[in-house]
Each structure stands twice: as C-alpha cells, then as structure tokens.
MARBARO-957285 format. One line per 3 residues: their letters; for each residue x negated, y negated, z of C-alpha. Coordinates in steps of 0.5 Angstrom, whole numbers, plus 2048, in hexadecimal, padded with zeros to 3 digits. Layout:
N
A	X,Y,Z  ... $
//
This chain:
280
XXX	800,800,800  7FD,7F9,7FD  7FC,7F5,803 $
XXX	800,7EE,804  7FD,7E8,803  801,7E2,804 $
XXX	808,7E2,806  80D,7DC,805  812,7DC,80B $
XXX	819,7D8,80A  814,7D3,808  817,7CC,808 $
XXX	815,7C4,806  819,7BE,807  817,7B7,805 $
XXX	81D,7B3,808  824,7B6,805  820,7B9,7FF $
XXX	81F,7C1,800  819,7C2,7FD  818,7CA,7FF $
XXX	81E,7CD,800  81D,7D3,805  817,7D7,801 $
XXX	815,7DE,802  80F,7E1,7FE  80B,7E6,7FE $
XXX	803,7E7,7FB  7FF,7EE,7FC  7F8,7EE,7FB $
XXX	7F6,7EE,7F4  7FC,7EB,7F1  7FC,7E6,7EC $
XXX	803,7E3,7EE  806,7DD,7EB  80B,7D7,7ED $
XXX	80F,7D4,7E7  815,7CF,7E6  817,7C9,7E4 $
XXX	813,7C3,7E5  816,7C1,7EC  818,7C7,7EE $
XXX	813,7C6,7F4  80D,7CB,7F2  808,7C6,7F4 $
XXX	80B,7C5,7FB  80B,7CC,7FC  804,7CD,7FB $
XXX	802,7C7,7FF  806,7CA,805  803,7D0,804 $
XXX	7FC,7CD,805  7FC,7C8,80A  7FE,7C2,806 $
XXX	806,7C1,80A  808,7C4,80F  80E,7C8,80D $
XXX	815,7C6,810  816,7CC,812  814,7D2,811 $
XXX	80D,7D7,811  806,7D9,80C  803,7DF,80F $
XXX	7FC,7E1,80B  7F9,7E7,80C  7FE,7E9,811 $
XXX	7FC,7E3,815  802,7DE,816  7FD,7D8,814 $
XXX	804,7D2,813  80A,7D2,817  80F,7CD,819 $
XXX	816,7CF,81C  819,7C7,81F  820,7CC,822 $
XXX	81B,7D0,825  817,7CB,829  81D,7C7,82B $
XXX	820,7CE,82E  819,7CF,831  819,7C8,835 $
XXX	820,7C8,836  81F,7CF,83B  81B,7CB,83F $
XXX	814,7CD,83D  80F,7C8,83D  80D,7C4,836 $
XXX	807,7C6,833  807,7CE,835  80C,7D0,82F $
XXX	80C,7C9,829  80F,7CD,823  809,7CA,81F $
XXX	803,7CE,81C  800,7C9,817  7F9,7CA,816 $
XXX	7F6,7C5,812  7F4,7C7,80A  7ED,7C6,80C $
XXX	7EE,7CD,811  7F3,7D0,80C  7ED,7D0,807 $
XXX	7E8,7D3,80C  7ED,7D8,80D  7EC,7DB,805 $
XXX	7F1,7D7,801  7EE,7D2,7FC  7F3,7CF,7F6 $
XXX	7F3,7C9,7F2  7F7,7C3,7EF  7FC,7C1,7E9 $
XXX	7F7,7BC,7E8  7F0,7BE,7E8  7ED,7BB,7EE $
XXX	7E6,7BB,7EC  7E0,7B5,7EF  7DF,7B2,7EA $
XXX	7D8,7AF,7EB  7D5,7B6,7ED  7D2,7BB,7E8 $
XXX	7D5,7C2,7E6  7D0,7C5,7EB  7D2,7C1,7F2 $
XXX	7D9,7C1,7F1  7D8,7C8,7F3  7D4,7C7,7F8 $
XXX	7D7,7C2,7FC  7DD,7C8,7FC  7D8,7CC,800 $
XXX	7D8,7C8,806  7DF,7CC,808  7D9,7D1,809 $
XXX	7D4,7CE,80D  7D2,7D0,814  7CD,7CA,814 $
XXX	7CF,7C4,818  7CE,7BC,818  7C7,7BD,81B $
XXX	7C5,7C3,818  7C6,7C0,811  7C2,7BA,814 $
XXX	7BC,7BD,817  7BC,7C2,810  7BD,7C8,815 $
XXX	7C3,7CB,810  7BD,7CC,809  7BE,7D3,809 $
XXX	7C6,7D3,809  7C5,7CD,804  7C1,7D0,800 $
XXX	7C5,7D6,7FF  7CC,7D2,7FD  7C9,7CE,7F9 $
XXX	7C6,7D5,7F5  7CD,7D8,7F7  7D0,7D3,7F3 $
XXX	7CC,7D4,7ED  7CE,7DB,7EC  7D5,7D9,7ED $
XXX	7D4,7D4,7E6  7D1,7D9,7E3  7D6,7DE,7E4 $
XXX	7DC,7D9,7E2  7D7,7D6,7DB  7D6,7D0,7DE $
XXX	7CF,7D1,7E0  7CD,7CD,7D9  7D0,7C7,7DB $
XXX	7CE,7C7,7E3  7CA,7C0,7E1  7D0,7BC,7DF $
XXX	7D4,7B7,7E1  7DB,7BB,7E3  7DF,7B6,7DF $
XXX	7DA,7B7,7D9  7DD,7BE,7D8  7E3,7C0,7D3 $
XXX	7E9,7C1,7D6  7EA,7C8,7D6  7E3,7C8,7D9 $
XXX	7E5,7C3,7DF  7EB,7C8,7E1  7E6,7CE,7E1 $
XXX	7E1,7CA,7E5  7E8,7C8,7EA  7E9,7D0,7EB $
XXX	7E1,7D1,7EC  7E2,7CB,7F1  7E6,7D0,7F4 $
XXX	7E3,7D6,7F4  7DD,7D2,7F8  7E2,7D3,7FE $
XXX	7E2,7DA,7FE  7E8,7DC,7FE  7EE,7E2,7FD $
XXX	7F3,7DE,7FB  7F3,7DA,7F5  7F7,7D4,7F4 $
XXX	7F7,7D1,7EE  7FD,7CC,7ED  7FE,7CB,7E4 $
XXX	7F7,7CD,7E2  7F9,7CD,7DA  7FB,7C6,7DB $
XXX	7F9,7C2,7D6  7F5,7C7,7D3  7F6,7C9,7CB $
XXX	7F8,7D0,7C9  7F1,7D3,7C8  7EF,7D0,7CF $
XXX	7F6,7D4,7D2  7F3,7DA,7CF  7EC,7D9,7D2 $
XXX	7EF,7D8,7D9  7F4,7DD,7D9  7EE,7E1,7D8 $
XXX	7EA,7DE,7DC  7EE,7DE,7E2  7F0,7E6,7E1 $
XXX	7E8,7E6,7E1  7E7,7E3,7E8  7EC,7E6,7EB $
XXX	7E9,7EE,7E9  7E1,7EA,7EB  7E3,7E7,7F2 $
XXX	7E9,7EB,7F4  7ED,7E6,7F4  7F5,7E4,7F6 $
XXX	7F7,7E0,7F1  7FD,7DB,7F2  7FF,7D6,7ED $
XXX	804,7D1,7E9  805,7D0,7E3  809,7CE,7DD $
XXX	805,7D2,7D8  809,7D8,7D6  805,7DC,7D2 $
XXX	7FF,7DC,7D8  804,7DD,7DC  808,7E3,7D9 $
XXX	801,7E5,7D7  7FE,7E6,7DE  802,7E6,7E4 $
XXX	804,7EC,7E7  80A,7EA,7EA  80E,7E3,7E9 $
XXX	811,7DF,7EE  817,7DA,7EB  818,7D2,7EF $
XXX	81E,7CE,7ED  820,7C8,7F2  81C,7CA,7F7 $
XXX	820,7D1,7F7  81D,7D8,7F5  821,7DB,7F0 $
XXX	81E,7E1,7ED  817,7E5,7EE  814,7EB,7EB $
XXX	810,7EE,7E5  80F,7E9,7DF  814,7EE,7DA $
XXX	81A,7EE,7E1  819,7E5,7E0  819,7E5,7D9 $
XXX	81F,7E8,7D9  823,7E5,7DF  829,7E1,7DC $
XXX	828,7DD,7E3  821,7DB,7E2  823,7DA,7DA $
XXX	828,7D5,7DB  825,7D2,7E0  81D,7D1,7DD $
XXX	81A,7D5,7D7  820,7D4,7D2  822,7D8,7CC $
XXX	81F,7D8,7C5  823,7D3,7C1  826,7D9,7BC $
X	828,7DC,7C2 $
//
C-alpha cells in the first residue's frame, strides 16, 4: 500500500463573504504525479497557499506525511475555552510558517516566475540551499561553515547539470528563454530537497514545443528525485498526459476527482471547465 503523503482535510478559506475554498479534502500518495484544474478563479492558487503555509485556513486541517502539520477549528476552541479551560492549553490553531513547512519537505513555485533577477542561474539555486544549513550568523561570519558551503555549492552544481542548465550557471537568470526560466524555478525548488513538489501552472506562457519538453521534464524529476509531485495547470495536453490522478475545483468546491480518462468524460467537469468540440 503506497503511503500518504498529503492530505487535504475539510480545508476552508474565506476572504470576508468571499469562500474561496470550500471545505477540500484530497489525497496525494507517494510517487504520484497529482494534478489541480479548474476554472480560472476557481480557488486552486488559494488552496496550494494553504497548503504551504502562506494562509492560515478558515477551517480545517493538512497533514504531510501522516503528521497533522495545519489546523484551525474556530468552533472547537470556542467550545474548549467555554468549559473553563485556560487560554493557550487548546488554541485550534496549528500554522507553521511557510519557511517550516518547507523545512518539512515541501517546496513549490508560483504562476508567475519569482526568480531574483540581478542574480546569476548558479546562485538563485544557491540562495534556496539555506533552507538546508545548520551554519548560524556567527559561523558564516568567522567562516567556520566552509565544508558545508563547499558541499552546497557542489551540490548545486550537480543539480544544474542534471536539470541542463549547467551551460548557463553564469548567466544572468533574466537572460535565460523563458521556458528555461521556468526550468530554472522547478530547479530553485529542487534545491530544497523536497518530497513534495508543488508546481503552480508550470507551462504557462510556454510554446508547444516548450510544454513537450516540461512534461517530459517533470516525469523526469520525479523518477530521478523520488519525488510527489502537485500541480496546477491549464494546459490539457500536460495534464492528461502526465497525471496520474485529477482533482477538478470549480467556485472553491470540489466537484470530481479520478483518472484522466474518468475526468475527460465527466459531464459535470464537462460543462463546468473543459467544454465540448464545436461539432460536438
């Protein structure tokens, strides 16, 4: 029996009146490559920030990796405090911050490629290895951490070679194509160490030929690094051709999940967000 690596837990997020999330539960075993789709607005981008940390959930729960990492029950503190017990012995609230979450093994990135720009392909990897350190500020200072720094600064250079951007370690990030700025991104990622990988709409932006070569690319990763992979994204052909199960949003509600042959012939995820041919 494959074991569970995330779980999603009656997961809500509110923003004022506006549900975002609407009571989500998933489920991600290990080695799966799992994918998130729906309409645009459909509250996939606010699920993946609950999930890492970035809001704390109205309500509900995220384990990872059988550890219950995010909680928040408002009703069940309220009941708690009411019953006389002191304040601080039962909150509701677990909310690590993302920082912690990623120390934990899960790394992701974002719709719209965060890369530091005035940095060189080699040290926007590099910078993502400090998640990784046991160096402190005095240490680095009195250059007492050289072994370790010398091992994360090889490490990432076997880590562009194997994701082929070694060739280009010297450039400027911005410099770089822009299919090769969303390989660098997933490599940022990879620097973390991870077992679950988030990748929020990855092909975005990109050309056919580039989609080809990051599906290929992720299935890639994933055999290479053992990896979890979790992702968003518009792009059908990647989707249908990679993932090994679906989940399908729409208002914040989910409304299907399974294979991609069960989603592709779903009437309700049909009418909701892939549509018909036109002969149809």
């Amino acid at each position: 029996m494959s074991k569970n690596v995330l779980k999603v837990e009656n997961a809500t997020m509110q923003f004022g009146g506006v549900v975002a999330v609407d009571n989500l539960n998933l489920e991600i075993n290990e080695g799966e490559i799992v994918a998130l789709i729906g309409p645009n607005g459909a509250g996939k981008t606010t699920a993946f920030n609950v999930v890492t940390g970035v809001y704390q959930p109205t309500n509900g729960a995220v384990w990872f990796n059988g550890e219950k990492i995010i909680e928040n029950h408002p009703q069940g503190k309220m009941k708690k405090l009411y019953k006389g017990q002191h304040d601080g012995e039962y909150t509701g609230v677990l909310a690590p911050t993302p920082d912690k979450i990623t120390k934990l093994g899960m790394a992701r990135t974002f719709q719209n490629i965060r890369l530091w720009k005035s940095q060189t392909v080699f040290n926007n990897v590099l910078i993502a290895k400090h998640c990784r350190t046991t160096s402190n500020v005095f240490s680095a200072t009195f250059r007492m951490n050289r072994k370790e720094e010398a091992a994360q600064r090889a490490h990432v250079e076997e880590l562009l070679k194997i994701v082929g951007l070694y060739d280009v370690k010297d450039e400027l990030a911005t410099s770089l194509p822009y299919g090769k700025q969303r390989r660098l991104e997933i490599a940022r990622a990879l620097a973390a160490e991870p077992q679950l990988l988030l990748l929020d709409e990855p092909a975005a932006g990109m050309n056919p030929q580039e989609t080809d070569e990051l599906t290929a690319f992720i299935g890639e990763i994933r055999d290479k690094f053992n990896l979890t992979v979790f992702l968003i994204e518009h792009h059908m052909n990647l989707v249908m051709g990679i993932s090994d199960r679906i989940y399908v949003l729409d208002f914040g509600k989910l409304i299907a999940e399974g294979t991609p042959a069960e989603i592709q012939n779903n009437q309700r995820v049909i009418d909701a967000y892939l549509g018909v041919a036109d002969d149809a």
